[in-house]
N, C-alpha and C positions, 0 to 999 in steps of 0.2 A: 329413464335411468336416473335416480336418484342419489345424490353424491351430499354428504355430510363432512364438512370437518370441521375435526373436533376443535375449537379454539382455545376449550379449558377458561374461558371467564365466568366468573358469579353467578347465578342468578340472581343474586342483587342488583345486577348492574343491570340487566333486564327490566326489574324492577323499580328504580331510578329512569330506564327511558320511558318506561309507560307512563309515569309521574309524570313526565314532561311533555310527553305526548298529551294528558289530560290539561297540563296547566295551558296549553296551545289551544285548545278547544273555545273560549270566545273569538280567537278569530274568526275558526272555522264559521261561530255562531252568526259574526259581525257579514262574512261574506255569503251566504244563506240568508239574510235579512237584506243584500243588497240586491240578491237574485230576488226575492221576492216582491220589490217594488212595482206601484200599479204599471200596465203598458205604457201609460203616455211615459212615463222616466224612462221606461225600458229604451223606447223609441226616442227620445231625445238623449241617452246613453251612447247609442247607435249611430246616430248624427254626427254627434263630437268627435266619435269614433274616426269616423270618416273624415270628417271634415279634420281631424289632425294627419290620419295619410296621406292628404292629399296636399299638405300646407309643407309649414319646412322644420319638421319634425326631425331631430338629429338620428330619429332608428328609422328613416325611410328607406333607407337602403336594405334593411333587412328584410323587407319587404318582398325580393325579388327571390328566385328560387335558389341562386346562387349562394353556397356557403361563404362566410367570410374567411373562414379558415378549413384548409384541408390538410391529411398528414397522409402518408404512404412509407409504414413501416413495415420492412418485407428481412426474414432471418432466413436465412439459406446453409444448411448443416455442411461446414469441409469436411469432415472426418465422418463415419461411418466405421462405428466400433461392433468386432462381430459379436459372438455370442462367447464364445470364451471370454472377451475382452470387460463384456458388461459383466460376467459372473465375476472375474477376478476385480472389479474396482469395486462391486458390491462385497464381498470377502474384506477386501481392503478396507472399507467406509463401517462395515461388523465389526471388524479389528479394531478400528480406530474407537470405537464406543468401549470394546472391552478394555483398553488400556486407560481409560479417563477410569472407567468404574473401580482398577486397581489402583489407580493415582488417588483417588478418593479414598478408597480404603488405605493408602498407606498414610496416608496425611490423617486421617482419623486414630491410628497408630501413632502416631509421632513417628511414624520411618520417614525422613527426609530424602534420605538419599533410596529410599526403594521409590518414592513418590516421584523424584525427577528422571529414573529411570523410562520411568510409564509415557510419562509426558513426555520424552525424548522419544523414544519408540511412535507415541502418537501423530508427534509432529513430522517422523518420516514419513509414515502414513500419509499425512496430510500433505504433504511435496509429492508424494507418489501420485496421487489424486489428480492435485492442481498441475501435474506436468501431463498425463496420460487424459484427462477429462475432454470430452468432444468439442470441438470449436465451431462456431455458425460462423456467418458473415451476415453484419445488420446494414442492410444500405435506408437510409430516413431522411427522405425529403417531406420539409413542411410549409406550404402556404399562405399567405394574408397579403393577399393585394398584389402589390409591385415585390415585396418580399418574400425575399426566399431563404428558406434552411436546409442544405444541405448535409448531409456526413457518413460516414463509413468506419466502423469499427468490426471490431474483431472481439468476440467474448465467449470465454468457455464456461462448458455448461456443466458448474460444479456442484448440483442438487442430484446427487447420486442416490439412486434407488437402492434397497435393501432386500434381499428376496429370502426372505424365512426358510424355505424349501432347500438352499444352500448350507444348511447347518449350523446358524448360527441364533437361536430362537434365544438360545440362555444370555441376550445383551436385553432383551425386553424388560424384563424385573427391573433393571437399576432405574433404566430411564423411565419407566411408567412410578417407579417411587421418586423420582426428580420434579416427573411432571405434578403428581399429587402435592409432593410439600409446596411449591407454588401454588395452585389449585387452593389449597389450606390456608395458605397467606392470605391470598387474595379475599377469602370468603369470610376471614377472622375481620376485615373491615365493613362489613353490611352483618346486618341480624339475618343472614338465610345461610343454610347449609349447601351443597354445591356438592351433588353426586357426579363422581368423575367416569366416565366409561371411556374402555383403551381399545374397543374395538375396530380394528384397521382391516383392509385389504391392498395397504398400499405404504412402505415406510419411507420416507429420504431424510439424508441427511446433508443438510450445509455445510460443507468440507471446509470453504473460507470463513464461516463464523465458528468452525472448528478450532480453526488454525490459528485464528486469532486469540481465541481464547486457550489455547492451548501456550501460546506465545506469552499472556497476561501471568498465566499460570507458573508456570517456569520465572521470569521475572519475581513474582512474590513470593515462590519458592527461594530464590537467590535470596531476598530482603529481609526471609526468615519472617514472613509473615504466609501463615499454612492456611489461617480464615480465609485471607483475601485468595489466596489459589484453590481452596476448595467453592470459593465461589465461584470463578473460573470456569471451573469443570461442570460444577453444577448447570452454568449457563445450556452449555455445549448439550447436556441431555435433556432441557426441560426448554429449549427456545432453537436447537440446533438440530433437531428430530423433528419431525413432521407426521404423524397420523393420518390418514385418509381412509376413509371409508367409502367403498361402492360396492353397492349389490350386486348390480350386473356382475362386476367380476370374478367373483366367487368360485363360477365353475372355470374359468381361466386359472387362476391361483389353482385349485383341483389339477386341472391340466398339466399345469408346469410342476407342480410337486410330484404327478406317475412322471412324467417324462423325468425326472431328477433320480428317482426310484428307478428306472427300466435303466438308464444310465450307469447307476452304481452296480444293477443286479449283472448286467453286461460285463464291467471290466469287474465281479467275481464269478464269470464262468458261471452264469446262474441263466442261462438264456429262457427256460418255461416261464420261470418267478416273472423275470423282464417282461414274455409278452402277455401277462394278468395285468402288470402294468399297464403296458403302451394300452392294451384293451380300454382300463380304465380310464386312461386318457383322451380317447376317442370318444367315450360316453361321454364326458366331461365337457368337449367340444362343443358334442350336441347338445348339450343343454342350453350352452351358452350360444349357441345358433338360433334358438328358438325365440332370444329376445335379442337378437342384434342388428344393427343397422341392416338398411339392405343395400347399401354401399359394398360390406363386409359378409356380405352373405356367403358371394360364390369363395372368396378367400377363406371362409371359415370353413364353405364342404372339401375344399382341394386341399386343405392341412388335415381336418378329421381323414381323409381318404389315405393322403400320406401313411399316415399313424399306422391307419388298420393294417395296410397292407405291410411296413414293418414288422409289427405284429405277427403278423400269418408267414413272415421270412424270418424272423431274428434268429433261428435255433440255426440257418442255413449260413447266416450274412455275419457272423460275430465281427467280425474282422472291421467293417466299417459303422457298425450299428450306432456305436457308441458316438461318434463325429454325425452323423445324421440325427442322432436323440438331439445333441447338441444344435444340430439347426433348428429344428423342430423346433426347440424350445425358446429359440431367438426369437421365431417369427411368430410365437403365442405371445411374449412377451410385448408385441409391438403391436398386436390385436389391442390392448389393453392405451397406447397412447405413450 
């Protein structure tokens, strides 16, 4: 499985470490010239070797198999959010991108007060988020010697996923022209150009670097300075959005989007259309069985299986179809990580 993401820096800057990479090359040369020394160096190399582990050499202790330092960080999820739960705070986190992009446009307007509207609205969002968002439990104990680090905290997990399939495809445009004029900036400082690709199978958004800069935003809104708030917002789409891209997942994303479809065709009284759907989705599965773990094997035939046989009842089962699409699609979703 091969996973890309996108970081959006230069390739100048590529070009800069390779410089540097080159300018490193006599040592390379230096230590290649010391391997190459006749045997008898090699073997009195060896020697000294020795004869310093075994004298009172301040790294003799590293010597032994025992690490000097050990850590045991272990995150344990309290909350377990269903599949309703994750579509609405994905909705939620869609929302919150569409109100910066209207805050932007209205600050580009000179509307001030349509601008602190957006932002207002955003920032509910971003409380809705940070109070609903799933919590782990971190217990980190760490080692050295007679020393010990112990602690226990509590942190929710507010890198909310974005699920396209959900209806909300039209926030993409502003933030991929957020991330570009950064992208631009950056490239305007080296002599190379810097082709941008947006292709993702996977979005989140940082709801607290959201919020903070939604929080910046308002502020400079108050001070009557609209630059500094459309910088703000800008942040929020071009550093507060995340890209990812994985192939594997592709036929998963497929999946989730019939199941989203056989959902909507459901509650309009459309149960045939639904099960071309669900069908779809079961292909989908399969595909994505044929490259995946084999941890995840028998879990991916007992969902495809699921599916079919929905499928082959929905025109019978309307009544509950729709809350089962809905599981289904949780547990494709958690296929993916």
């Amino acid at each position: 499985m091969s996973i890309h993401h996108f970081m959006f820096y230069p390739r100048g800057l590529w070009s800069l470490a390779l410089l540097a990479s080159l300018a490193a090359a006599p040592a390379v040369a230096q230590t290649r010239t010391d391997m190459d020394q006749p045997p008898h160096d090699q073997r009195q190399s060896r020697t000294e070797a020795q004869h310093d582990e075994s004298g009172t050499s301040p790294y003799s202790a590293t010597s032994t198999n025992r690490p000097r330092i050990t850590a045991d960080v272990q995150t344990q999820p309290q909350q377990q959010l269903s599949g309703e739960e994750k579509q609405a705070l994905s909705q939620a986190a869609a929302r919150l991108l569409a109100h910066v992009d209207k805050a932007r446009q209205a600050i580009e307007s000179n509307d001030k007060e349509q601008a602190i509207q957006q932002v207002n609205k955003g920032l509910i969002l971003a409380r809705i988020i940070e109070r609903t968002a799933p919590v782990s439990q971190v217990n980190a104990t760490i080692r050295a010697g007679d020393l010990v680090y112990e602690d226990q905290d509590t942190v929710k997990m507010t890198s909310i996923p974005i699920y396209a399939e959900l209806g909300e495809v039209s926030v993409w445009a502003p933030v991929e022209a957020a991330k570009r004029e950064v992208a631009k900036s950056q490239a305007a400082k080296v002599p190379v150009v810097q082709d941008v690709e947006f292709q993702h199978t996977a979005v989140t958004l940082d709801a607290m670097n959201a919020k903070r800069h939604l929080k910046a935003a308002k502020a400079a809104l108050a001070d009557e300075k609209p630059e500094l708030a459309d910088q703000a917002l800008a942040a929020i789409q071009s550093t507060g959005v995340s890209f990812t891209y994985t192939e594997m997942d592709l036929p998963l994303i497929r999946t989730r989007e019939n199941l989203t479809l056989a959902k909507n065709l459901v509650m309009q009284q459309r149960p045939e259309a639904a099960r071309i759907a669900l069908q779809e989705a079961a292909r989908a599965l399969s595909a994505y069985n044929k490259h995946a773990d084999q941890s995840q094997a028998s879990q991916v035939q007992e969902l495809r299986q699921r599916i079919t046989e929905l499928s082959q009842n929905v025109e019978n089962n309307q009544a509950d179809a729709a809350e089962q699409i809905s599981r289904l699609w949780d547990k494709v979703t958690q296929l993916a990580g």
